[in-house]
C-alpha positions, 0 to 999 in steps of 0.5 A, spaced: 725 829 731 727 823 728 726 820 721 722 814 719 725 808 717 721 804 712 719 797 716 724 792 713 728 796 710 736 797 713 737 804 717 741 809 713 746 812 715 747 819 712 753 822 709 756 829 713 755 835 709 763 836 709 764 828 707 769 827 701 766 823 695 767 815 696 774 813 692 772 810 684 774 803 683 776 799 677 775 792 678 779 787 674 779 779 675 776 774 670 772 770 674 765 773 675 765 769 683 771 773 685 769 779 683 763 778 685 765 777 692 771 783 692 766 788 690 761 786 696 767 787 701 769 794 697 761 797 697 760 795 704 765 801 706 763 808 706 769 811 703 769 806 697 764 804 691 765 800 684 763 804 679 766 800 673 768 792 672 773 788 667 774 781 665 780 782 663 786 787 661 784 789 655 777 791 658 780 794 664 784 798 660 779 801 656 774 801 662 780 807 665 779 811 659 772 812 659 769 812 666 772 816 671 776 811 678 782 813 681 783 806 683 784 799 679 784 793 683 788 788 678 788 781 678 795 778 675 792 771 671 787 774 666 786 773 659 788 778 653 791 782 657 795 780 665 794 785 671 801 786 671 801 788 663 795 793 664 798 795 670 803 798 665 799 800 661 795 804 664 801 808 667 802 810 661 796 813 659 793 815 666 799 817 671 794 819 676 791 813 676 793 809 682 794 801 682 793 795 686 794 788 684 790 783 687 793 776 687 793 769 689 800 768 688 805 769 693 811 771 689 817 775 690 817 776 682 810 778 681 811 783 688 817 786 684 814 786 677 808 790 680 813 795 682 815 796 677 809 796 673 807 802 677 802 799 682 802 802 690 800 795 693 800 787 692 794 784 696 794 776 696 786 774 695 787 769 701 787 775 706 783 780 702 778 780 707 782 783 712 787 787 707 783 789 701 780 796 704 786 799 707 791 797 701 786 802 697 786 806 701 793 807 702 794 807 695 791 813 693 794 816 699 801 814 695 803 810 701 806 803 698 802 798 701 804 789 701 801 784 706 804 784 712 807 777 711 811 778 705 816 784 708 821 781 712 822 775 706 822 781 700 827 785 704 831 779 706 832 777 699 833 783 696 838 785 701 841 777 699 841 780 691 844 786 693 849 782 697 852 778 692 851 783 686 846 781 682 841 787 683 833 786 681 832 780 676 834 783 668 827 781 664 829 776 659 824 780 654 821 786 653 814 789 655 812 789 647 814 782 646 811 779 653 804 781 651 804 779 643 807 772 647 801 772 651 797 773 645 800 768 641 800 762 647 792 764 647 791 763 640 790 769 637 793 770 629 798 776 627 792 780 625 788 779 632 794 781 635 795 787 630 788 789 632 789 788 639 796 792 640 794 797 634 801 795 631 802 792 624 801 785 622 809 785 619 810 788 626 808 782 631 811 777 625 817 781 628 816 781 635 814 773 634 821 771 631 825 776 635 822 771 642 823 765 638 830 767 637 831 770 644 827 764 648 831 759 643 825 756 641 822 753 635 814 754 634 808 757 638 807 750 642 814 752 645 812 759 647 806 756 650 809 753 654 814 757 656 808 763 657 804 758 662 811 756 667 812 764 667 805 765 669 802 769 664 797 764 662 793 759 666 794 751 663 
């Protein structure tokens, strides 16, 4: 006997008894439309649902640590708190935690930096709609995930590095002063930055003067724009 469908409603499709639960996902992008859309592709599979959303990285972070997901897809531009910083962040806080970063920039440092941030895939927002769905599922089978395109120029300059003797890029500051930097080019005073961070306010004055004196600059214009040439806020 079959069962009735309400007119004007879409069918449904039952979920076998023995079905796994659908993976829980943390979203995080800063603007609402692509959230929206992403969201759109992830709910439309069955095996995938959105339980939890973030505008930046500091709310996606906190967002880990009070809903349960499995997996955070992160955008690498947002305000506060980068994707990639988040990314750190929350390997930290939640190893089992797997992550994926969703981007627009086609960049070899970013790939790299997201590797090292403890992210399983890099996904370019201009092929989610083909890529998206099976690099999360990739990543929480703990299988490494970058678009297909990348491969061969990722391994080849890799391959280049190693050639000459150069290895991966050294980063030119630490993970602590990338994130007070961002926060400082974003306007923020050293007792936000505190607050942000839970350090002390002498800690990030410390901070602050250690880049200056690394980046051979003078004031927060200066590391302003150096924040926005290293991608780490938008002009």
């Amino acid at each position: 006997m079959s069962t009735p469908v309400t007119p004007g409603s879409p069918p449904t499709t039952p979920r076998p008894p023995n079905a796994r639960p659908p993976i829980r996902v943390l979203l995080a992008d800063d603007h609402t439309l692509v959230r929206r859309g992403v969201r759109l592709i992830l709910d439309g599979e069955p095996d995938l649902t959105v339980v939890a959303e973030a505008g930046d990285g500091a709310e996606a972070v906190a967002k880990a640590r009070e809903t349960a997901v499995d997996l955070a897809v992160l955008d690498v531009a947002m305000p506060r708190m980068t994707g990639l910083q988040a990314a750190r962040e929350l390997s930290r806080r939640l190893p089992d935690l797997h992550i994926l970063i969703l981007t627009m920039y086609d960049n070899e440092e970013y790939f790299f930096e997201a590797l090292r941030a403890g992210a399983s895939g890099y996904v370019l927002k201009s092929v989610a709609d083909r890529d998206l769905v099976e690099a999360c599922r990739a990543a929480v089978r703990d299988e490494p995930f970058i678009y297909p395109g990348a491969e061969r120029a990722l391994v080849r300059s890799y391959l280049e590095r190693l050639h000459r003797g150069d290895g991966l890029p050294e980063r030119a500051i630490t993970e602590r002063e990338e994130e007070i930097l961002k926060l400082v080019a974003e306007g923020h005073t050293s007792k936000e930055i505190a607050e942000l961070l839970f350090i002390s306010a002498k800690t990030v004055e410390r901070h602050r003067a250690n880049l200056l004196q690394k980046l051979g600059m003078r004031d927060r214009l200066e590391l302003t724009r150096y924040a926005i040439r290293a991608g780490l806020i938008e002009a």
